[in-house]
Legacy VTK file of the C-alpha trace (Angstrom):
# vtk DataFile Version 3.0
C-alpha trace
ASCII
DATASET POLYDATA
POINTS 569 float
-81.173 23.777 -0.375
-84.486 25.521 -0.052
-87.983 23.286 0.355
-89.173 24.379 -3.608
-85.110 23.079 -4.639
-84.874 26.477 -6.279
-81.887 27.953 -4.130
-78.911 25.824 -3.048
-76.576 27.568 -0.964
-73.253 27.146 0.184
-69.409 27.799 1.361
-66.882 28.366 -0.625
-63.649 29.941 -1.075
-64.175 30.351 -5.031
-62.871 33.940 -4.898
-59.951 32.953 -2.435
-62.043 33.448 0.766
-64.838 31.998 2.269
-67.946 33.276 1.680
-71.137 32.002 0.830
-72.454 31.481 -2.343
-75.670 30.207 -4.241
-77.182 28.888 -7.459
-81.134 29.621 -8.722
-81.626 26.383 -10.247
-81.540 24.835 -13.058
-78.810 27.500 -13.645
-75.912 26.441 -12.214
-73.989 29.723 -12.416
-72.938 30.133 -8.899
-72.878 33.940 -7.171
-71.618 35.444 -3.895
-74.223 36.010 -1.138
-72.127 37.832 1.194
-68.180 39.281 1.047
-67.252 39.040 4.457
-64.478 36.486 3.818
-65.045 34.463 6.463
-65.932 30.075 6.832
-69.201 28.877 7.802
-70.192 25.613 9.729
-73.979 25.847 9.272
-76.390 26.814 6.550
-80.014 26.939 6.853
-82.749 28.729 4.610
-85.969 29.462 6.575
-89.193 30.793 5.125
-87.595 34.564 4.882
-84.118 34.638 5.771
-80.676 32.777 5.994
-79.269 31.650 9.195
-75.873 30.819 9.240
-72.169 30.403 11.492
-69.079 32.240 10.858
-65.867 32.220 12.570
-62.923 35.087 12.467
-60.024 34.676 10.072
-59.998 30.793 11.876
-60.777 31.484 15.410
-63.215 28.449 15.152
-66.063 30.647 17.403
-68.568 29.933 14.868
-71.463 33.053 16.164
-75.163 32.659 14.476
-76.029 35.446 12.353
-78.878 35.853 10.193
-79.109 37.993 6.623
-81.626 38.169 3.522
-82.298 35.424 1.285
-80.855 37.871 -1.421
-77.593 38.201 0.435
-75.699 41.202 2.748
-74.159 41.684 5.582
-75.091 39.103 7.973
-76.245 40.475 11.174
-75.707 38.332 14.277
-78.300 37.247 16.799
-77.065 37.723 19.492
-74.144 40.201 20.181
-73.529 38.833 23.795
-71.942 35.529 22.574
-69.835 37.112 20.472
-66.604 34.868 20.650
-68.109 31.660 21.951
-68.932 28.791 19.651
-72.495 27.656 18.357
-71.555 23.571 18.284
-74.847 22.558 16.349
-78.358 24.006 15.200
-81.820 22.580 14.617
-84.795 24.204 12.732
-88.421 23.397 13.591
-91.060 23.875 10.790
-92.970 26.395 13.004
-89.383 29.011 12.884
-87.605 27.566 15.768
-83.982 27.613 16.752
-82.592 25.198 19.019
-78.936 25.105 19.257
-75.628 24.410 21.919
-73.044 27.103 22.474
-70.355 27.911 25.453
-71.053 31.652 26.042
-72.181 30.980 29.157
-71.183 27.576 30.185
-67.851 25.749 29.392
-69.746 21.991 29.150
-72.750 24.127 27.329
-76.400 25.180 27.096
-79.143 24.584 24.983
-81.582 27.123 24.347
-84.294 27.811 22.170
-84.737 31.174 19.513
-88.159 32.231 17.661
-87.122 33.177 14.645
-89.875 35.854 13.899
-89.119 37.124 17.112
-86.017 36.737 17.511
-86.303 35.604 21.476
-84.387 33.274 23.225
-84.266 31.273 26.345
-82.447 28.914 28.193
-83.557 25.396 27.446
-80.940 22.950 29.531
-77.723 23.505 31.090
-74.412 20.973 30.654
-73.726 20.058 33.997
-71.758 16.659 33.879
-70.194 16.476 30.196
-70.660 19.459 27.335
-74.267 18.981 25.783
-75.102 19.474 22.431
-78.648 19.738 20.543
-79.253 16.628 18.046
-83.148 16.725 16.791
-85.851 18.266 17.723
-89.673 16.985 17.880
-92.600 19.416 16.934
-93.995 19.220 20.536
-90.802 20.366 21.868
-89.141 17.018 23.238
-85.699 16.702 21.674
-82.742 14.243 21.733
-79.239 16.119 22.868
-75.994 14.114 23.449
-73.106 13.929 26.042
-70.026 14.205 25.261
-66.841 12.820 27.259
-64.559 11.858 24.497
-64.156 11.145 20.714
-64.996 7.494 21.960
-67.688 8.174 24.702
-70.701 10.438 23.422
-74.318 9.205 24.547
-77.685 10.996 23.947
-80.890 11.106 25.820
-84.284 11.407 24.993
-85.857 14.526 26.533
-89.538 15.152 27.394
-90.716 17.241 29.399
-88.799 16.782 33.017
-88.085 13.394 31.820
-84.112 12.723 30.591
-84.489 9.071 29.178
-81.092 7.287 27.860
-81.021 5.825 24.287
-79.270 2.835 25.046
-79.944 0.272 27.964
-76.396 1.438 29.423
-75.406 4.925 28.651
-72.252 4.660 31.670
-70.897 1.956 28.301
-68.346 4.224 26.398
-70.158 3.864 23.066
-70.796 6.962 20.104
-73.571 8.269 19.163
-72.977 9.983 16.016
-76.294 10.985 14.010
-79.574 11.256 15.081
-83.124 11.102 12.853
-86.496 11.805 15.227
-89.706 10.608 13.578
-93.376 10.410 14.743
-92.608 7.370 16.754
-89.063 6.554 16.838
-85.514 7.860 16.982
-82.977 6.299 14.402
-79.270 7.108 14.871
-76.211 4.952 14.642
-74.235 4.045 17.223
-71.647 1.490 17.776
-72.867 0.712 21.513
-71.991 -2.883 22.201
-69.665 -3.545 18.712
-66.958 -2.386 17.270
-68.262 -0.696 14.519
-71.423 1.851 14.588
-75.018 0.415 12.959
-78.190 1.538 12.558
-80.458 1.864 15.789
-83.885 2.724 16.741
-85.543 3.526 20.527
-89.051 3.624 20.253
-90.894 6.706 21.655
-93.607 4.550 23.424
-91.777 2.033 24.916
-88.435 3.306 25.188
-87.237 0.403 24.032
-83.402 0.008 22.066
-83.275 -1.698 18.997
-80.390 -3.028 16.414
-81.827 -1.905 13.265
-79.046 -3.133 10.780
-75.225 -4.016 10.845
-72.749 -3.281 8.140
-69.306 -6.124 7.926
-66.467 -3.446 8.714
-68.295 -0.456 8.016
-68.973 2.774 9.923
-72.882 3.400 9.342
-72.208 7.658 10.153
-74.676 9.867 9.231
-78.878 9.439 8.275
-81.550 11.405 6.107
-84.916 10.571 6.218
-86.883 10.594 2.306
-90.595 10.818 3.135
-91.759 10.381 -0.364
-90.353 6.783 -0.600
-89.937 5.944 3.514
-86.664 5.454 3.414
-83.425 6.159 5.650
-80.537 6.793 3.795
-77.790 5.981 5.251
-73.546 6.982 4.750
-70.705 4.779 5.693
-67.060 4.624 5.948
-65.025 1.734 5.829
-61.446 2.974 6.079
-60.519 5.353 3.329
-63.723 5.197 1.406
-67.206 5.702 1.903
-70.550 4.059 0.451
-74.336 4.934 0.468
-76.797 2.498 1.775
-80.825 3.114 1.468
-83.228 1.111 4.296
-86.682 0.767 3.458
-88.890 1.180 6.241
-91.878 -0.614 4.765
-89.982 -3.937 3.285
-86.902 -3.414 5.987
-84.650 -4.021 2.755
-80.909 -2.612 2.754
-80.207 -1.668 -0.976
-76.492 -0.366 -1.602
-76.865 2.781 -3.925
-73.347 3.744 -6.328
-71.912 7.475 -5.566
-69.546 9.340 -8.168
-67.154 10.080 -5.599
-65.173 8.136 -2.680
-65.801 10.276 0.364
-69.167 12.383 1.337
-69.459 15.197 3.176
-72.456 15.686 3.264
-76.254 14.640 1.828
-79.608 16.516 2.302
-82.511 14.733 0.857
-85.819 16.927 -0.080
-89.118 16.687 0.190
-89.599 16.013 -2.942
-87.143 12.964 -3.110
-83.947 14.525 -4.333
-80.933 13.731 -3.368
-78.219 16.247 -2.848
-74.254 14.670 -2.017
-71.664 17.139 -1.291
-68.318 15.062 -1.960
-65.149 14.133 -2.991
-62.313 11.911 -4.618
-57.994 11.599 -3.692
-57.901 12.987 -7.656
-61.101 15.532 -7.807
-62.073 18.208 -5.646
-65.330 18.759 -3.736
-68.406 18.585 -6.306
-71.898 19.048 -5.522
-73.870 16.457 -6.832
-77.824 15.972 -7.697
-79.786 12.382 -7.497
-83.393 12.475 -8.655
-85.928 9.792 -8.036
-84.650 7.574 -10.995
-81.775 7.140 -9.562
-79.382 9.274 -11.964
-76.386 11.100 -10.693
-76.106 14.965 -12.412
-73.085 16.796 -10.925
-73.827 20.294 -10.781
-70.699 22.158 -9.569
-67.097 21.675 -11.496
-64.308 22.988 -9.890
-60.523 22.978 -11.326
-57.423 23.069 -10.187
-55.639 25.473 -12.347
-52.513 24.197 -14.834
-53.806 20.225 -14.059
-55.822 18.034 -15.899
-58.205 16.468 -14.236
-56.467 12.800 -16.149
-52.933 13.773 -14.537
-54.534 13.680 -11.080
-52.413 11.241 -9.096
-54.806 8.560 -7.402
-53.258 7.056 -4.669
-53.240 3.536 -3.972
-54.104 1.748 -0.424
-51.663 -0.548 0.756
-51.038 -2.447 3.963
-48.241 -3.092 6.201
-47.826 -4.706 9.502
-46.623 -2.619 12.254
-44.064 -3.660 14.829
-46.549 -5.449 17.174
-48.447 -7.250 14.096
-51.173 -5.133 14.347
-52.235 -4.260 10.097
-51.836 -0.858 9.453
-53.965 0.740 6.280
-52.082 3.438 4.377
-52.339 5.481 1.354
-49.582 5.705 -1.180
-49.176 8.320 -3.880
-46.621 7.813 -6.609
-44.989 10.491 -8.593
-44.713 9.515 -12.032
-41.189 10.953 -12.181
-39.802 9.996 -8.755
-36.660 11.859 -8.000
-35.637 10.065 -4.267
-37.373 11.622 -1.478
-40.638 10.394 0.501
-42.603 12.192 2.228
-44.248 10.641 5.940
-47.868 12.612 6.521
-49.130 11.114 10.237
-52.680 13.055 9.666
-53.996 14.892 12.414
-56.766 14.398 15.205
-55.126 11.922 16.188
-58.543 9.902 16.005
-59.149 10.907 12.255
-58.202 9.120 9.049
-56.589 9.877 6.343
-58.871 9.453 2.730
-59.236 8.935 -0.317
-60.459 13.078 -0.780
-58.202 15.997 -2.483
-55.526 17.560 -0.773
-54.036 20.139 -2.885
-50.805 19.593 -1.272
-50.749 16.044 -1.865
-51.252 16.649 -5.588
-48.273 19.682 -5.498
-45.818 17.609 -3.736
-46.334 14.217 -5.573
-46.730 16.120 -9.198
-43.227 17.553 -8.403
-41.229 13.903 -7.749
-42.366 13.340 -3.727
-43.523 10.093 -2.808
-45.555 10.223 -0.224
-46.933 7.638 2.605
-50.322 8.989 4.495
-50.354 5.908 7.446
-53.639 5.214 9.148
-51.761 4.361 12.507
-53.529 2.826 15.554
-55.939 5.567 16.786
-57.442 6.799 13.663
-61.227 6.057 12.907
-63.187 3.766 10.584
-61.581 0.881 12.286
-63.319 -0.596 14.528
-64.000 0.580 18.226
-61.213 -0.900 19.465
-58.300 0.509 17.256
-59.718 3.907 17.551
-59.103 3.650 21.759
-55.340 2.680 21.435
-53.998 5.831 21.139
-56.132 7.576 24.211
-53.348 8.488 26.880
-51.167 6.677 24.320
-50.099 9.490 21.865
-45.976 8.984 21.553
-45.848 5.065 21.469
-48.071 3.057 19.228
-48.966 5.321 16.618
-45.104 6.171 16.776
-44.144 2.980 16.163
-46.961 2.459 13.405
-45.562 5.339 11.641
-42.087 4.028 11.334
-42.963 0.493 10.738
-44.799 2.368 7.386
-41.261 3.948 7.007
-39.439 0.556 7.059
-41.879 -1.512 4.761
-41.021 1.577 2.210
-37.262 1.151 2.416
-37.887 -2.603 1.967
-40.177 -2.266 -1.223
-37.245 -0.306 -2.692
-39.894 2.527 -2.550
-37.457 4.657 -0.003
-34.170 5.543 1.150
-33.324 5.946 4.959
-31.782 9.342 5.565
-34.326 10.518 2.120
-37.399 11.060 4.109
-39.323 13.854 5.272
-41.792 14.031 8.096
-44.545 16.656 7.521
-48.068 16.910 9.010
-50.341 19.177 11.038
-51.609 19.532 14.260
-51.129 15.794 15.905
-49.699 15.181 12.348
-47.345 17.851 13.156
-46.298 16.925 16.971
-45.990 13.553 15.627
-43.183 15.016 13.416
-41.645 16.203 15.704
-41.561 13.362 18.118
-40.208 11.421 15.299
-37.428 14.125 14.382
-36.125 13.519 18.355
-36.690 9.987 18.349
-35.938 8.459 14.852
-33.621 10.981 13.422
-31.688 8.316 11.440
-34.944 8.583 8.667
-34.973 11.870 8.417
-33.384 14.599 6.167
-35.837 17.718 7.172
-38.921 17.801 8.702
-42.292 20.070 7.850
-44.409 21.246 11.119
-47.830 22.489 10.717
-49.372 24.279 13.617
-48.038 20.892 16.182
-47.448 20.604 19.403
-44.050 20.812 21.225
-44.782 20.016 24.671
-48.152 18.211 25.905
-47.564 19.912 29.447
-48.254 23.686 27.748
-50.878 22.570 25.099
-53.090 20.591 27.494
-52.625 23.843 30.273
-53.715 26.184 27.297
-56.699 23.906 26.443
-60.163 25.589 26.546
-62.543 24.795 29.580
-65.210 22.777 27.656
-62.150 20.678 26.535
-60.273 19.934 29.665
-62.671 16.250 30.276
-61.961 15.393 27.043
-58.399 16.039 27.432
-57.838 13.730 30.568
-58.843 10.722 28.705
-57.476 11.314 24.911
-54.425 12.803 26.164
-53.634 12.556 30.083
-53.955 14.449 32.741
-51.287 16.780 33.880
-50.680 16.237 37.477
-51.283 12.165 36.958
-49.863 11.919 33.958
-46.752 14.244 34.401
-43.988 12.169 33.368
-45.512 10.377 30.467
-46.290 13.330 29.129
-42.774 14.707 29.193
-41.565 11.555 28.140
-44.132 11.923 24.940
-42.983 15.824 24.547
-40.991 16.410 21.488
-39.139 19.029 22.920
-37.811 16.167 25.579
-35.842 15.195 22.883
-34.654 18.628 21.167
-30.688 17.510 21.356
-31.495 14.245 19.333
-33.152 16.554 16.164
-30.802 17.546 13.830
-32.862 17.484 10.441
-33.599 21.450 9.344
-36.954 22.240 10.070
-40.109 24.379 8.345
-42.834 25.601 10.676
-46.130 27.302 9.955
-48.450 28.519 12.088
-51.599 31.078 12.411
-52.025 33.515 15.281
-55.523 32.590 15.487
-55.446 29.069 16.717
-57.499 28.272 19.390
-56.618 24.846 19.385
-52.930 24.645 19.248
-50.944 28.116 20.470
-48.330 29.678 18.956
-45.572 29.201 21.984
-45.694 25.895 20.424
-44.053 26.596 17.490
-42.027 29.256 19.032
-40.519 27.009 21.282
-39.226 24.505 18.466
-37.648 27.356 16.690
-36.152 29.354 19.787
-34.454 25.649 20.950
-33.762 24.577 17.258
-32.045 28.050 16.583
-30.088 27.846 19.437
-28.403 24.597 18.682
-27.697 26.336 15.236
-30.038 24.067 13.309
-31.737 25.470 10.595
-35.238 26.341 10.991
-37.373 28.385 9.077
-40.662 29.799 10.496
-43.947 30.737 8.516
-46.454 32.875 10.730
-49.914 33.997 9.064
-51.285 36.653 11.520
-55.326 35.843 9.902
-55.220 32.037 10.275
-56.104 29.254 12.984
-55.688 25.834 13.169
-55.342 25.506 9.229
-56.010 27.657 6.427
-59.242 29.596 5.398
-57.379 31.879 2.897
-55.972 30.874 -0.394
-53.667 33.505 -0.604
-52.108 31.902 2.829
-52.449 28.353 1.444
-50.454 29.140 -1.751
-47.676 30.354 0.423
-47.716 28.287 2.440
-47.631 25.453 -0.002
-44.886 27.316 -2.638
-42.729 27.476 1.094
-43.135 24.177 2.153
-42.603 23.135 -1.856
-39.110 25.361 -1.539
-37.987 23.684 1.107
-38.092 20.061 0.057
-36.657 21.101 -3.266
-33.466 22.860 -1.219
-32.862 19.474 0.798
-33.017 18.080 -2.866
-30.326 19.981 -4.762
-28.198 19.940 -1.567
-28.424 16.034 -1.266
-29.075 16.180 2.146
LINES 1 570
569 0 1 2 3 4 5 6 7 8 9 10 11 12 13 14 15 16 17 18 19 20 21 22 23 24 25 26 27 28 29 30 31 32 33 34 35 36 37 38 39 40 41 42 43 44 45 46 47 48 49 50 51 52 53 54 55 56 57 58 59 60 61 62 63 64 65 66 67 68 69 70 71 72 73 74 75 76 77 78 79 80 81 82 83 84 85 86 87 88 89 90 91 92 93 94 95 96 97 98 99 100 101 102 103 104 105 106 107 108 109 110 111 112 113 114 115 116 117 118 119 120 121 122 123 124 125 126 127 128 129 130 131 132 133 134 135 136 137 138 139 140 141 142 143 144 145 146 147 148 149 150 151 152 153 154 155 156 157 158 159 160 161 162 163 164 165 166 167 168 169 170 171 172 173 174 175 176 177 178 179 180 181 182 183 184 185 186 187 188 189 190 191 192 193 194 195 196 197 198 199 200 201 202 203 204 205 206 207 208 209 210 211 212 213 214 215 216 217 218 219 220 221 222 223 224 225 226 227 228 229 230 231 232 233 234 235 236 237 238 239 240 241 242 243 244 245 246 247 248 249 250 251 252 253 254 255 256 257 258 259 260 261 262 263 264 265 266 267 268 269 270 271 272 273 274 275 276 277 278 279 280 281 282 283 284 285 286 287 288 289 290 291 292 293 294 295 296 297 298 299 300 301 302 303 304 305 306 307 308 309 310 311 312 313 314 315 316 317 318 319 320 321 322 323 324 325 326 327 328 329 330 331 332 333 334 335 336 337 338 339 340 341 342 343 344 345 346 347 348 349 350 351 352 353 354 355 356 357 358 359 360 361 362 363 364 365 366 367 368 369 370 371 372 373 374 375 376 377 378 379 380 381 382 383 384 385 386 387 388 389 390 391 392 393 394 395 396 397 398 399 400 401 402 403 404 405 406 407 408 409 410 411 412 413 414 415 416 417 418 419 420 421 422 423 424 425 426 427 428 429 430 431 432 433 434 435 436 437 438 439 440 441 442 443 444 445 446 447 448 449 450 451 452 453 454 455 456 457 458 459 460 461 462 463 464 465 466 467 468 469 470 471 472 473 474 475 476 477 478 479 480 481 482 483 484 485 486 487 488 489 490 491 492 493 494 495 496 497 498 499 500 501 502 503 504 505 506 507 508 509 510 511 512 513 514 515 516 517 518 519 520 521 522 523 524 525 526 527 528 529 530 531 532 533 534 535 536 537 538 539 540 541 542 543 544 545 546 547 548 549 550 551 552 553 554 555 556 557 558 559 560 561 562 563 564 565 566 567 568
């Protein structure tokens, strides 16, 4: 969104690819901006130009380029770091560019770009952990943060030579997720010292840390900053859903504030007072939404999903289960109105994500079609506390292993599923996690659906790229240390206990996960004359960018299932 809130720009794959795309409001007739088909991470509209990130066909090196406000080709800044990976941007008022990439250095550099100009320099080099930009002041002093895990990220106040932490302990694993920097204070939320993240302060004069407000339960995630009225607006997640919370500086008041959707991906406030939510719901796709300063809600995208009403959506509904150690375990359950058996297991990915209450196209195709399906929010996945999040670090094949079938035996106890009727199917850790379960639990299973997963930790953590390798050690192990539990939690340890067919997909392009990974699965599987079918998309990564690719993808993994059906397998 542009400062006069005439221009709102954004990604989309509307035509089938991504591209970006814009409205000139009040009309809310959206049109394509450029036709390179490729996804952006970052959108900003300066005084006379657009700056934005774009990967190749899902390489995930998201290069700055910049075009015309009226559209084009987009032209990139700087043709040197082609193939690296621009991690995060922030604009100054007076057209400058600080931002983090790898091109240079594996833990990352920060460097500064004049925009009119269009010259660089080096800012700060990572040295200990990658480094990545947060806010910037207009003197120049800026807050970056550290990264050494998905539970350990600090940030540090810096002013001239001086590097000053946020917190009194930064050496306390602790996150640091979103940062605001004012006149005389930086807000962000952090959960350093509780389980859950709040809202924090650390005053520019005194350096001085500050609990500004806790949540019961809830993730306070990311911040905006509404100068008309003085107030931080604040986004939360508590488990599958998220809420909207508005601090007043002046009366230090909390007010809760409704959203027409469950999950948000994103809010920009203006200077004018508008609020702009980009979000979500388990039965309606992404919307962009509009909040003015009375406080109504005007949604001003609509997309469908072609042949369904929007009133046949299936909303899920959460449920919980105890796993085999006691421990609760929050899942999502989507019923088929016509159920015709067979229940589908999806272990999301990450492994330290969650699975939400937002639209998954697949979801809605499987369940429409007579698939029940159980999404498990297993020990390691966020929006739970601090705690459960660090279970599955150098834990990956037990606990959330046995989470997942302690979801499968309160189904078959509810009368909800038959052993033997079950399919495992996720991607990335979703999709090891398949796996592992296939070699491990084959009793459950009649087939099994891998997404771009992981065969063997040994090869995927060797194949990792540099700026990853820290973060590895601690989430996953380390591969001299760690050698036999990481063959022991290798899916392809247990290839002579699978014996459910098998569907694979994969792209070429993934950077995170590589291809031998897959390959592997199918070569062994093959071998032992188990059937195994193999889907490889030569313009995807580590999921899918296309919708030509998706709807194969989707109408493959749909033919499957429906073969294990009429063979009553």
């Amino acid at each position: 969104m542009n400062e006069s809130e005439d221009t709102l720009v954004f990604s989309t794959n509307l035509n089938g690819n991504y591209n970006l795309w814009a409205m000139d409001l009040p009309h809310l007739f959206p049109y394509p901006l450029t036709t390179i088909n490729q996804n952006s991470s970052l959108i900003h509209i300066g005084q006379d130009q657009i700056v934005a990130t774009f990967e190749v066909d899902g390489d995930e090196n998201y290069h700055l380029h910049y075009m015309s406000l009226s559209g084009g080709t987009p032209v990139p800044f700087h043709e040197e770091e082609s193939g690296s990976t621009c991690y995060h941007a922030y604009f100054t008022d007076n057209q400058e560019m600080y931002y983090s990439t790898n091109h240079e250095n594996p833990l990352m550099n920060i460097y500064k770009t004049d925009l009119q100009t269009g010259q660089t320099m080096l800012i700060q080099e990572g040295k200990e952990a990658p480094i990545v930009v947060a806010a910037v002041s207009a003197d120049g002093s800026y807050v970056f943060t550290e990264t050494y895990s998905n539970t350990y990220a600090t940030a540090f106040y810096q002013s001239g030579n001086k590097k000053i932490p946020m917190v009194p302990d930064p050496a306390s694993p602790h996150m640091i997720n979103d940062v605001l920097l004012t006149k005389d204070f930086v807000y962000f939320t952090t959960n350093y010292g509780e389980e859950f993240s709040y809202l924090a302060s650390f005053n520019l004069s005194t350096y001085e840390f500050h609990p500004v407000f806790t949540l019961e339960k809830e993730e306070c995630t990311s911040i905006q900053y509404c100068e008309k009225s003085n107030r931080i607006l604040v986004t939360t997640e508590k488990g599958v859903k998220d809420h909207l919370y508005e601090y007043d500086l002046s009366t230090l008041k909390v007010e809760r504030i409704s959203i027409p959707c469950d999950v948000i991906k994103k809010i920009k406030i203006t200077k004018k007072g508008n609020l702009f939510l980009l979000g979500l719901s388990a039965d309606r796709t992404d919307a962009i939404y509009k909040r003015d300063t009375s406080g109504e809600w005007t949604q001003m995208t609509n997309a469908k999903v072609l042949g369904v009403s929007e009133e046949s959506m299936i909303k899920p509904d959460i449920v919980h289960y105890e796993s085999s150690d006691g421990l609760e375990i929050e899942a999502l359950l989507f019923k088929p109105e016509k159920p015709n058996g067979y229940s589908i297991l999806w272990p999301h990915g990450g492994p330290q994500q969650t699975e939400r209450m937002k639209y998954r196209p697949l979801f809605q195709y499987l369940v429409q079609s007579g698939y029940t399906l159980l999404a498990p929010n297993f020990r390691g996945s966020k929006r739970y506390g601090a705690s459960f999040e660090k279970m599955v670090e150098q834990n990956w094949g037990d606990g959330p292993r046995y989470d997942c079938v302690a979801g499968l035996d309160w189904l078959i106890k509810e009368g909800i599923a038959e052993k033997g009727k079950i399919i495992a199917m996720g991607g990335s850790y979703g999709g090891y996690m398949s796996l592992l379960l296939a070699g491990r639990h084959p009793e459950y299973f009649c087939g099994i659906i891998d997404i771009f997963g992981i065969s063997n930790l040994l090869t995927f953590l060797q194949k990792a790229k540099a700026s990853w390798k820290p973060l590895m050690d601690q989430m996953v192990g380390n591969p001299e240390k760690d050698y036999d539990k990481l063959i022991r939690d290798s899916p392809i340890t247990y290839i002579d206990h699978m014996n459910s067919p098998m569907f694979i997909v994969h792209g070429e392009n993934d950077p995170r996960v590589k291809t031998e990974e897959s390959a592997r699965i199918v070569d062994q599987l093959t071998k032992k004359g188990i059937p195994v079918e193999y889907l490889l998309f030569s313009d995807e990564g580590h999921g899918f960018t296309k919708k030509k690719n998706e709807m194969q993808a989707y109408k493959a993994i749909r033919t499957f299932l429906d073969g294990l059906v009429e063979a009553g397998i």
